[in-house]
N, C-alpha and C positions, 0 to 999 in steps of 0.2 A: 249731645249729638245722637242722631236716629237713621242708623242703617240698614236698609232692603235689601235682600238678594232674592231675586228673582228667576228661578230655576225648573220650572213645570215640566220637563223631558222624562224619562224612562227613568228607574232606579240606578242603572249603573251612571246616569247622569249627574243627577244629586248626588250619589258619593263624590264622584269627580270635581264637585265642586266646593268641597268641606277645605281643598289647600286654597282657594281665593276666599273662603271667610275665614280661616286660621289669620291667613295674611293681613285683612283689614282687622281684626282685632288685634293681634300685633301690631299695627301700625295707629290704632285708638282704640286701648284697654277700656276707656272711661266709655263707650259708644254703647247704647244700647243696639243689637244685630238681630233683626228677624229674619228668617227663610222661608221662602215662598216654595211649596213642592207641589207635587202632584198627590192629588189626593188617596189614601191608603198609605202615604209612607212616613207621614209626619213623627209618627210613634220612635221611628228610628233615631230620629234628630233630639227625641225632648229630652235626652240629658247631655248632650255636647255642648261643652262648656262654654263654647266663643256664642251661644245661639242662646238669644235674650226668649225668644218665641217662634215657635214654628206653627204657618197656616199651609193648610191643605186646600188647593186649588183642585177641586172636583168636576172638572171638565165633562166624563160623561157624566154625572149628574146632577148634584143640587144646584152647582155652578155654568148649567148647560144652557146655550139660547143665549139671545142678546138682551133683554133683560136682566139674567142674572150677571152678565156681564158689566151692566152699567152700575149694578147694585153693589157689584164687588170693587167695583172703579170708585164709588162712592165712599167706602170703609176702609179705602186705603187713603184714600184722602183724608178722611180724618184724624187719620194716624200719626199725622205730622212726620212727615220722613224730610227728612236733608238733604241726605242722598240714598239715590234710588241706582243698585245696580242691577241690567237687566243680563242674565247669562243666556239667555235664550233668544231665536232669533222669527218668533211667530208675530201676526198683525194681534192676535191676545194680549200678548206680550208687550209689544209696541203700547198698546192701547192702555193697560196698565200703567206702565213709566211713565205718561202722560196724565192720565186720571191723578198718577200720587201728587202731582202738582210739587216733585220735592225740586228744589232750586238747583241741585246739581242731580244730574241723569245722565247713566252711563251705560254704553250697550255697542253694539258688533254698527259698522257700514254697512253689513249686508244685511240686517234686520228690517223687517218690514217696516218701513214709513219710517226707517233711521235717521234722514236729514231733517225732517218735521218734531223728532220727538224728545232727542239725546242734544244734551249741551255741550256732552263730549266725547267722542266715537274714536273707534281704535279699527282700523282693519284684523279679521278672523285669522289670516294667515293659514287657511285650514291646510294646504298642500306643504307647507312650511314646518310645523310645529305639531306635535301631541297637545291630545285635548286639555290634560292641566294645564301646559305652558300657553295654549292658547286661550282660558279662563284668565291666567294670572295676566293676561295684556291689560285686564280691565283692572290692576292694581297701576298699571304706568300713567292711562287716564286721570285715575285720580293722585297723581305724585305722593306715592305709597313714598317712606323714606327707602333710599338706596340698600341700606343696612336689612330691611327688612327684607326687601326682595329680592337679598342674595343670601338668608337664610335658607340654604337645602332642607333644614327637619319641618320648615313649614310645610313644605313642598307635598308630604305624605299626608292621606285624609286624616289617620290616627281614628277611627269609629270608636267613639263611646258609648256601650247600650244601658238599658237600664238594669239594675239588681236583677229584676226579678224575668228578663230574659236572660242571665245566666243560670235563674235557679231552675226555669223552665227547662235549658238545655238538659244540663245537669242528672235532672229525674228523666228526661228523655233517652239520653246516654246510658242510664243504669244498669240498666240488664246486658249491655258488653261487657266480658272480662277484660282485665288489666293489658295493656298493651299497644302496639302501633294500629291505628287507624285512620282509612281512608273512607273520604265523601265520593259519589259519583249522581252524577246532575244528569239525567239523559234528555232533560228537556230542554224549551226556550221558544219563547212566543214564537220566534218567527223557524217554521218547517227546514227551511234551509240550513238552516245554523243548526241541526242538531245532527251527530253522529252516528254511526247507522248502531239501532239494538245491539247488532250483534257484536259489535268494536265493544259496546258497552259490557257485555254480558262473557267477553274472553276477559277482560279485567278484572269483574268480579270474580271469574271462577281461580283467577291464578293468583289471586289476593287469601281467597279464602285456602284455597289449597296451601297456600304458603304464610300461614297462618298467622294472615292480618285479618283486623278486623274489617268490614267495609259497612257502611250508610246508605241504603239506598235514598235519594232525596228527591221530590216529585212538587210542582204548585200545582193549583186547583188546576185540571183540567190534563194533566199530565199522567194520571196515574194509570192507564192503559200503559202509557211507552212504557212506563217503570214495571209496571207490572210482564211484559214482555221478555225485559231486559232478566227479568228474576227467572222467569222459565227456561229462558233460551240457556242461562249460566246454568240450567237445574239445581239449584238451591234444595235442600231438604227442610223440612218445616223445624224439625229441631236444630238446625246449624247453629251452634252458641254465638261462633262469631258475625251474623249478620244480623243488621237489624234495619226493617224497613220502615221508614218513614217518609212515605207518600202519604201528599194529602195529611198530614200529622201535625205540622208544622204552619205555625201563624210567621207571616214575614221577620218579627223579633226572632222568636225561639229557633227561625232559620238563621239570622244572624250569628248568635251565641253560639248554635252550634259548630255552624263554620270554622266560629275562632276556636273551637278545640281539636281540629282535625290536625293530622301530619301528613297529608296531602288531600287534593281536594280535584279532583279527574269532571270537566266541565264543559260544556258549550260556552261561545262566547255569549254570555248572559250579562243580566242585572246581578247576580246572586253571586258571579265570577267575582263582580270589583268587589262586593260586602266580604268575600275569602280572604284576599291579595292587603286591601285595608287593615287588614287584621295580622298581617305579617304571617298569617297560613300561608305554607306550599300552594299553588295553583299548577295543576298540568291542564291548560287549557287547547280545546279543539276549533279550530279556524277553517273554517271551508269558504263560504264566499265574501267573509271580509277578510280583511290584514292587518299586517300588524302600524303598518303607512299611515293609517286613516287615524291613528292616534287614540285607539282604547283598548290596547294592551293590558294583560296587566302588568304588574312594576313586579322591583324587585328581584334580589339574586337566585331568588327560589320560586320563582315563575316560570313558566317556560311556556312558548306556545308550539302545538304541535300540525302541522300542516302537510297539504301535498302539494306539489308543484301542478296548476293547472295554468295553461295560459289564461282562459278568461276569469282569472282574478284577480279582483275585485268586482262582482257583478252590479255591487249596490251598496252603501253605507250599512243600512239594515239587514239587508238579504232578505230574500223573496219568500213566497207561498210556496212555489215548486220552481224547481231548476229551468233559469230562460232556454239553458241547451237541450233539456231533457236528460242530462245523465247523471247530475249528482255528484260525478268525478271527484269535485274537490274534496267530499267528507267520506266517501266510497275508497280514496286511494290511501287514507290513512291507517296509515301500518300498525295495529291493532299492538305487534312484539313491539315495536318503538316505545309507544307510548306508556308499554308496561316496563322498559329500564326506565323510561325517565320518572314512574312513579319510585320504581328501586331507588335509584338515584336522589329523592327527594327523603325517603323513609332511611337512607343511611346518612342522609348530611342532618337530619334529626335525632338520629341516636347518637351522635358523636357530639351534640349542644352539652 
C-alpha cells in the first residue's frame, strides 16, 4: 500500500501535520508514506520514522508556471499511490490529487474543485476545532481504526532531526557556559506578528542581568531586527552569556537548536511549532492572531502571551502593517509579564 500526504503551507504547517501521518502509519505500519512539502523544508522530514520519502514542492521555482505543474502531476502519477491525502486547500493542490490518479483521494469540502476531485471529503470545521484535530478528520475519511484515533501520544508531532543537525547545534552552542538558557526569535515573515525590538531587548537585558544565558535567533532577512534588538538591550561584545546567532543558522541546525533551549521567547512563527514539537518551553507572542484560530502551541509549558484588543483577530496570517494603524495588539504587551512567565518556565525546568 502507497500513501501521499500532501501539505505545501508554511513550515509551522508541515509540523502540524507529522500527528495525521503518525496516525496513518499507526493505522498501516506495512504502507509505504510519502510527504509532499514545500520546498526548502524537506531536510526536516528525512529521518522521521512514519515518512518512507519526502518531496519538495518548489512553488516559487523550479516547480513554478503551469507547465511545471503538469510535469509534476506527471511523476506523481507514476508513483502509483492508493491513496492520496490532500491536507491543503489550494486549486495546486486539488490539481495534484487528481493528477495522482490514486483510487482513493482524500481532502477538505472547502478545497478547490473539492466535489470534482476527492472520493471522500470531510468538512474543515475551522471555527470548531484546532488545526491538528482539524488535519486528524482526514483519518475519519479514511476509517482509521477507532483505537488508533483515540490514541493521545499520536496526537504530538514528536520531530525527529538528523544526527548531524544535533551535532551542528551542539558546536553552535559551545562557547555558552554551563547553565539555564533562553532563545528569542524577534522575527517572522509577516511585520505584524512581530513584537516591538524593544519588548524584545527588556528580555534580553533581564536574562542576562540575571544570569541566564540567552540566543539571539534571526532567518535570512531578519538580521536588522535582531541586530536592533542587541543594541537596544546594550549587550557588551565580551558578554560570556550571549550568543548571537542571526543569519548562522540553516533551518536544521535552527531546529536542534531549539530542542536544547529551557525557554524559547517567540512571535507566532514556523520556528514557534519546531520549539513546542520538541517538548521546549515556548513563551509565545500573539498580536493579530489567536489563540481560536487553532495554531497555538501545545503543551503545559507553552504559554501564549497577549493583550486584549478588540479588533483581534485582524487575519489568519496578519498583515504587512496594522489595518488600524496602531499596532496596539503587540505594543500593549507587557514586556514584565512576559519576563515571570519566562521565570516561571526556567524554574518548572530546574526542578525536572
Amino acid at each position: 500500500m502507497r500513501i501521499a500526504v500532501w501539505n505545501t503551507a508554511f513550515l509551522g504547517d508541515s509540523v502540524l501535520t507529522l500527528p495525521l501521518i503518525r496516525m496513518l502509519k499507526a493505522a498501516w505500519p506495512q504502507a509505504e508514506l510519502d510527504f509532499y512539502v514545500r520546498g526548502g523544508l524537506s531536510s526536516l522530514y528525512e529521518e522521521q520514522p512514519e515518512i518512507s520519502r519526502v518531496y519538495a514542492c518548489d512553488k516559487r521555482g523550479r516547480e513554478k508556471g503551469l507547465a511545471a505543474v503538469f510535469r509534476q502531476g506527471r511523476e506523481i502519477a507514476r508513483r502509483g499511490y492508493d491513496v492520496w491525502v490532500d491536507a491543503h486547500l489550494s486549486l495546486r493542490s486539488s490539481y495534484m490529487a487528481l493528477a495522482s490518479r490514486a483510487p482513493v483521494r482524500v481532502g477538505y469540502c472547502e478545497a478547490a474543485l473539492s466535489r470534482f476531485v476527492f472520493t471522500r471529503r470531510v468538512s474543515r470545521r475551522f471555527r470548531e476545532l484546532q488545526e491538528i484535530e482539524r488535519l486528524l478528520l482526514l483519518c475519519d475519511a479514511l476509517d482509521v481504526p477507532r483505537a488508533v484515533r483515540e490514541d493521545e501520544s499520536l496526537r504530538w508531532p514528536e520531530l525527529v532531526l538528523p544526527a548531524r543537525a544535533h551535532e551542528e547545534a551542539q558546536a553552535l552552542l559551545s562557547p555558552l557556559p554551563a547553565g539555564r538558557t533562553i532563545g528569542l526569535h524577534p522575527g517572522s515573515v509577516w511585520p505584524t506578528k512581530r513584537w516591538t525590538p524593544e519588548g524584545f531587548a527588556f528580555i534580553l537585558r533581564r536574562a542576562l542581568d540575571e544570569g541566564v544565558n540567552a540566543v539571539l535567533l534571526a532567518g535570512p532577512g531578519e538580521e536588522d531586527t535582531a541586530a536592533k534588538v542587541r543594541t537596544l538591550a546594550g549587550v557588551r561584545e565580551d558578554e560570556p552569556r550571549f550568543l548571537d546567532l542571526s543569519g548562522r543558522t540553516s533551518l536544521l541546525s535552527l531546529a536542534a537548536v531549539l530542542g536544547r533551549l529551557d525557554d524559547y521567547v517567540t512571535n507566532d512563527s514556523g520556528p514557534m511549532h519546531l520549539a513546542w514539537a520538541q517538548h521546549t518551553p515556548v513563551t509565545a507572542l500573539f498580536g493579530p492572531t489567536v489563540r481560536a484560530l487553532g495554531f497555538a502551541p501545545r503543551g503545559e509549558l507553552s504559554s501564549v502571551m497577549e493583550a486584549d484588543v478588540p479588533c483581534r483577530p485582524c487575519g489568519l496570517h496578519g498583515h504587512r502593517t496594522c489595518p488600524k494603524g496602531h499596532f496596539d495588539c503587540m505594543k500593549n504587551i507587557d514586556p514584565e509579564a512576559v519576563w515571570q512567565d519566562v521565570l516561571r518556565k526556567l524554574s518548572a525546568r530546574g526542578e525536572e
